[in-house]
N, C-alpha and C positions, 0 to 999 in steps of 0.2 A: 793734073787732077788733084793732085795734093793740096795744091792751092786752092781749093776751094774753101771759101769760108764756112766755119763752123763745123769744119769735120776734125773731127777726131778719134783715134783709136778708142776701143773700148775697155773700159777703166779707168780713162784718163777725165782729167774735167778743163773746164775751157781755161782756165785760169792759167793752168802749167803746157800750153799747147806749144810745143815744139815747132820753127822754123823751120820748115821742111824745103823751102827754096834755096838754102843757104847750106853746104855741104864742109863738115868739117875738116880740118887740113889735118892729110894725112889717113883718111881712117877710108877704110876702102867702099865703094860706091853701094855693096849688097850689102854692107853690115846693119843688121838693125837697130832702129832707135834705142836709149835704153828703157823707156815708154814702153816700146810694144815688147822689149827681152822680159821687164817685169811682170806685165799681162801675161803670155805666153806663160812661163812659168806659174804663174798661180793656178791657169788652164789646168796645166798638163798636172800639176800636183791633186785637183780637183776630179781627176780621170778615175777610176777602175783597177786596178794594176793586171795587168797581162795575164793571158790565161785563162779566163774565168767566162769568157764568152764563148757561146756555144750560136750558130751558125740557125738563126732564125727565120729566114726567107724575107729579109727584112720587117719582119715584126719585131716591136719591143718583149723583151725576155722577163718573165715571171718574176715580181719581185722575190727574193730571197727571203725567208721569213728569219725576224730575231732570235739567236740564242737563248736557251734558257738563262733566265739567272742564277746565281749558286742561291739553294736551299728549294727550288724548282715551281718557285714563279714564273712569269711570263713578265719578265719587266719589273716585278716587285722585290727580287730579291730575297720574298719571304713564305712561304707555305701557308695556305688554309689550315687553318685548325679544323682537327676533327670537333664534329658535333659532341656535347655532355652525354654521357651517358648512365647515368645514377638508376637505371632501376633495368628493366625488361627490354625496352628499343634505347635507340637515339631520339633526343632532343632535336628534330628536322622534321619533315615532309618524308613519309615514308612510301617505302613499295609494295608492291602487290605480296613478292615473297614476305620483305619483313611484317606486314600484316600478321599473314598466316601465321609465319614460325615466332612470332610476339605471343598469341593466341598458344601456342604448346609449348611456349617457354613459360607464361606464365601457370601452364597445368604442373610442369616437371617443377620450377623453382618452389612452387607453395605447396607440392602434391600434397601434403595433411588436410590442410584448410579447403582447397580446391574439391579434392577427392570425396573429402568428409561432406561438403555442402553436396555434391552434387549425388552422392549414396545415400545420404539422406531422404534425400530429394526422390530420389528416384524408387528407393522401397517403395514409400508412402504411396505414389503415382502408380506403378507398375502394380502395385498389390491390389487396389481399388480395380482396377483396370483387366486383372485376372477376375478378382471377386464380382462382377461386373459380367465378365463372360461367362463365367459356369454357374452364376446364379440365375441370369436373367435370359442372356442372348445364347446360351446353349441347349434349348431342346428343343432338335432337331425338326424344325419349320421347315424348312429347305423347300416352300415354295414361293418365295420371292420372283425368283429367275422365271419360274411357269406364268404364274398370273402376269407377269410383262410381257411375255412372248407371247400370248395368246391373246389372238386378233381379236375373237370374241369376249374378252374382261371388259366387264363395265366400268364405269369413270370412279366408281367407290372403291371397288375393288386394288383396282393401279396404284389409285392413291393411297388406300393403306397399307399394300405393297412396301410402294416406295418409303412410307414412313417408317416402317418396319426396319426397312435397307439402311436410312438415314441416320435411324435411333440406334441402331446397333454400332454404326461407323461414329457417329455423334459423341456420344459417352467417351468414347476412346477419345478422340479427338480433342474433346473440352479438358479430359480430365491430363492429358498430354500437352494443353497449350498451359492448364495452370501449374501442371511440374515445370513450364519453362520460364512463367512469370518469375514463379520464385526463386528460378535458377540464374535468372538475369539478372535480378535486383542484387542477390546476393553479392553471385561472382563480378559485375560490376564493378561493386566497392573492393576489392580483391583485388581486379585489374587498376583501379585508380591507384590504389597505396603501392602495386607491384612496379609500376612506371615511375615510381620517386624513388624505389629501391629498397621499401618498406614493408613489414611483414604484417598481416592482418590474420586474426582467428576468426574461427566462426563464430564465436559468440559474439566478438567485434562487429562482424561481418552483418549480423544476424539484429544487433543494436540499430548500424545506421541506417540497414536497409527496412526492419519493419513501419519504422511511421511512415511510407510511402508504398507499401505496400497495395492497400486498398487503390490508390491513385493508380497503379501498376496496372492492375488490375482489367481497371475501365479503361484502361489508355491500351492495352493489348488483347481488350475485347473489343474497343471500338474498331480498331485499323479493319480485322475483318467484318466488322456490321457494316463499314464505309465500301467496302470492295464489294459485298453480295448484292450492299443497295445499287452499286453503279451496275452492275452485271444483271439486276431483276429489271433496272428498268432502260436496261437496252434491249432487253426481252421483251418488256411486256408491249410494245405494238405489234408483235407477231404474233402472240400468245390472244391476245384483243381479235386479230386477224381470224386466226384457228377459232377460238369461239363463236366468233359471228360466220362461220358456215363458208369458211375458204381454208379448208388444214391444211391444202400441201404450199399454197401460198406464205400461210402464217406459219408455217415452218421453217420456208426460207429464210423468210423477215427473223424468227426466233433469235436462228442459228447465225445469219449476217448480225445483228443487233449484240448478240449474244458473246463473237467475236470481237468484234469492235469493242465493246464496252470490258472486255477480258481485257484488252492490252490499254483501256483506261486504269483499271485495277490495279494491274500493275507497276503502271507510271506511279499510284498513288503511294500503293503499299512501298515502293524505293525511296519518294519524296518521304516518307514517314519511318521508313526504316531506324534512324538517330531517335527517336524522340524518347522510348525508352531510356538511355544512358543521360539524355538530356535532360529529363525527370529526376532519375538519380541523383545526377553528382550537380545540378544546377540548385535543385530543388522548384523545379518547376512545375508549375501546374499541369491538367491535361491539355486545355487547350492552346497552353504557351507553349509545352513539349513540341505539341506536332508543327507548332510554328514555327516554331525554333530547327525543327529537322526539318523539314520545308526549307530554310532560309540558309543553314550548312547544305544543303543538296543541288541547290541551287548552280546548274554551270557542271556539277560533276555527277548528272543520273547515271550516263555511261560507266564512269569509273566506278560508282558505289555499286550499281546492279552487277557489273562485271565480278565485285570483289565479295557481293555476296551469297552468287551464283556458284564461284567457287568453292568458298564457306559449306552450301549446300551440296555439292557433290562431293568433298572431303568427307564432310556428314554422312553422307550416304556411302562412302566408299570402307569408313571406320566399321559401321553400323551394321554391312553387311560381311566384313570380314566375322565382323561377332557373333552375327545372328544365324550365318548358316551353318557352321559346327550344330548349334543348339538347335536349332531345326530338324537336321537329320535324326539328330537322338530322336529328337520329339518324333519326329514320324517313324523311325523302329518302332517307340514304346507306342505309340496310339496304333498303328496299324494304319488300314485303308480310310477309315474315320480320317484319321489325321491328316493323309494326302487330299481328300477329297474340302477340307475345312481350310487347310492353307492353300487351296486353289480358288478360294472363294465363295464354297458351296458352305448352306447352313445345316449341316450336321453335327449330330451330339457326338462329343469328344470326352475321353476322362480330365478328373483330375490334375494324373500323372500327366500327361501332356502339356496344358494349359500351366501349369508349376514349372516345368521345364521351360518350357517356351517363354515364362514369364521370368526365367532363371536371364534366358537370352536377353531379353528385351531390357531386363535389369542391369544387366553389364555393358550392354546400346549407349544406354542413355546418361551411364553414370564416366562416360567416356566423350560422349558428342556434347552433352549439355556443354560443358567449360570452352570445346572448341567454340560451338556457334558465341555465347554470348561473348568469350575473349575477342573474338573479330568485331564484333557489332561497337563495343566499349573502342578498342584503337582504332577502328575507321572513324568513331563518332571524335575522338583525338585527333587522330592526323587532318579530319576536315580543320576542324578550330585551328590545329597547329598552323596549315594553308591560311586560311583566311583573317586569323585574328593574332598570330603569332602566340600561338597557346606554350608555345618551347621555352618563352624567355620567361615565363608565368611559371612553368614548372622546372626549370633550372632555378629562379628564385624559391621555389617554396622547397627544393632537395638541398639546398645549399651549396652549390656548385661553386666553388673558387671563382670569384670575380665576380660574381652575378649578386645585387640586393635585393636584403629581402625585404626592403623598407615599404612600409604600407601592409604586410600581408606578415608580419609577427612569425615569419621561418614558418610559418604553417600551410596549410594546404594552397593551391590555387583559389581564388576567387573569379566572380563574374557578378561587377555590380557590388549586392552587399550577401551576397551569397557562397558561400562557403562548397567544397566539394563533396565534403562530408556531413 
């Protein structure tokens, strides 16, 4: 069988093919060609060395994965660098923790400027907002609640009711969302110069942020006029319904209509969550703002609702450590007046109460305003940092060894021909 043509051992090539009919003198009959000793050998060099096999049910055995390299690569030999770090976070894609704890690093690193903006802030608010109570919304109406429960009130009645209920939570409310305008705009710029590693005063503070003020303004009075309009007019075919002489029907419709359009509001107010900071540090108009947070939000609703949902219950976790110490007092020094008024009921309260309670709310706000807006400012960062590589923009403008600052004068980030400050 040897003799057949064109075979040959493997490795060898037809050229050097051994005579295999022809048996050399002297060399004994089983010894093998030096052809096939050479093959063989390369084989068995090419093998596993002993040992190392473990007894598979004839399946092939998991590959073995690579050694690290010295300095704890994977084949490189060489370590990632950590990300720059020149101010409050890392120059990266951050997390949900460092968010937050970015947000109360930049309250403790700048506490003067921080503190100072947002005590300010919050006298002025908090004072109105008492003065507001005991001038206007404290003598003792306390029929709201009646005239609603009572099946026989006529449509005039409810409704001035209600507006009464409105006007009283309204004021608060307005004069609460513009302590927060101005507490964002501010601390904002705060957070921007905090991330480069750089200290900002409040009159600095107070410089870049007023010519955008009024813009602030209407950009965080619109977001809610955009959320009541979607919410009125997922109502009003039920409300349409009820009027023309079908109420428990048009109440269904309301309260369906009313829902739905609640978790439209929502979508929007998240998609529009950035546009503030966007405004800020872009210098962007209003309706380039919300476009522009629209356009960061885009792909990450979950993650930013998620991150500012937390935000809000931090908020609310800070706020009521504060306020219920001051509470109590408040309700020793008012008495039953004062239980019955922080329960919801419109009863005249003194003074003394309403100054304490407004001592509480004072220290609330001059504590949560820097949380919320610092989160709002590094989410509205970490999205850019994701999508546009906003880290290598602010490693160049901190001056981070190795990074140019060519184009942008060592100075702030840009976007376009726009400046951050």
């Amino acid at each position: 069988m040897n003799d057949t043509p064109g075979w040959a051992p493997p490795g060898s090539s037809p050229s050097d093919e051994p005579d295999h009919g022809a048996q050399q003198q002297g060399e004994p009959a089983d010894q093998p060609i030096p052809e096939q000793r050479a093959w063989g050998e390369q084989w068995a060099r090419r093998q596993p060395p002993p040992g190392r096999w473990a007894a598979t049910g004839g399946r092939t055995p998991p590959p073995v994965p690579p050694a690290p390299a010295p300095g704890g690569g994977w084949g490189t030999g060489r370590r990632q660098p950590p990300a720059p770090r020149p101010g409050v976070i890392p120059l990266r894609p951050l997390s949900v923790s460092e968010i937050l704890d970015g947000a109360v690093t930049i309250m403790r690193a700048h506490w003067r400027t921080v503190l100072g903006i947002s005590l300010i802030v919050s006298i002025v608010t908090q004072g109105l907002i008492t003065a507001a109570t005991g001038l206007w919304f404290n003598d003792g109406r306390g029929n709201e609640s009646n005239v609603l429960d009572d099946p026989d009130a006529t449509v005039g009645q409810a409704l001035r009711a209600v507006g009464d209920t409105l006007g009283d939570s309204g004021v608060t409310l307005l004069l609460g969302v513009l302590g927060t305008i101005v507490t964002t705009a501010l601390l904002t710029v705060v957070a921007a110069r905090a991330v480069l590693g750089r200290t900002v005063s409040a009159r600095e503070a107070w410089t870049g942020a007023r010519p955008h003020l009024l813009q602030l303004c209407g950009l965080l009075l619109l977001i809610p006029a955009i959320a009541a309009a979607v919410i009125a007019a997922g109502m009003t075919p039920g409300l349409l319904l009820a009027v023309a002489g079908v109420p428990s029907e048009g109440a269904a419709l309301a309260s369906l209509g009313g829902l739905a359009a609640a978790c439209v509001a929502a979508w929007l107010w998240v998609r529009f969550s950035l546009a503030a900071p966007a405004l800020m540090l872009e210098k962007q108009g209003i309706i380039k703002a919300l476009r522009r947070s629209f356009k960061l939000v885009r792909g990450s609703w979950g993650r930013v609702f998620g991150i500012q949902l937390l935000a809000v219950v931090l908020v609310f976790i800070v706020g009521a450590i504060v306020e219920i110490p001051t509470s109590l007092v408040a309700m020793v020094i008012g008495g039953d007046n004062a239980m019955d008024w922080l329960s919801g009921e419109s009863v005249s309260v003194g003074w003394t109460f309403l100054i304490v309670a407004g001592v509480g709310g004072l220290i609330s706000s001059t504590i949560t305003f820097p949380i919320s807006a610092g989160v709002t400012a590094l989410l509205y960062m970490d999205q850019r940092i994701r999508r546009e590589a906003l880290d290598l923009e602010l490693a160049r403008a901190a001056g981070m060894p190795g990074e140019s600052t060519a184009g942008h004068g060592g100075d702030q980030p840009t976007v376009g021909s726009r400046s951050w400050n």
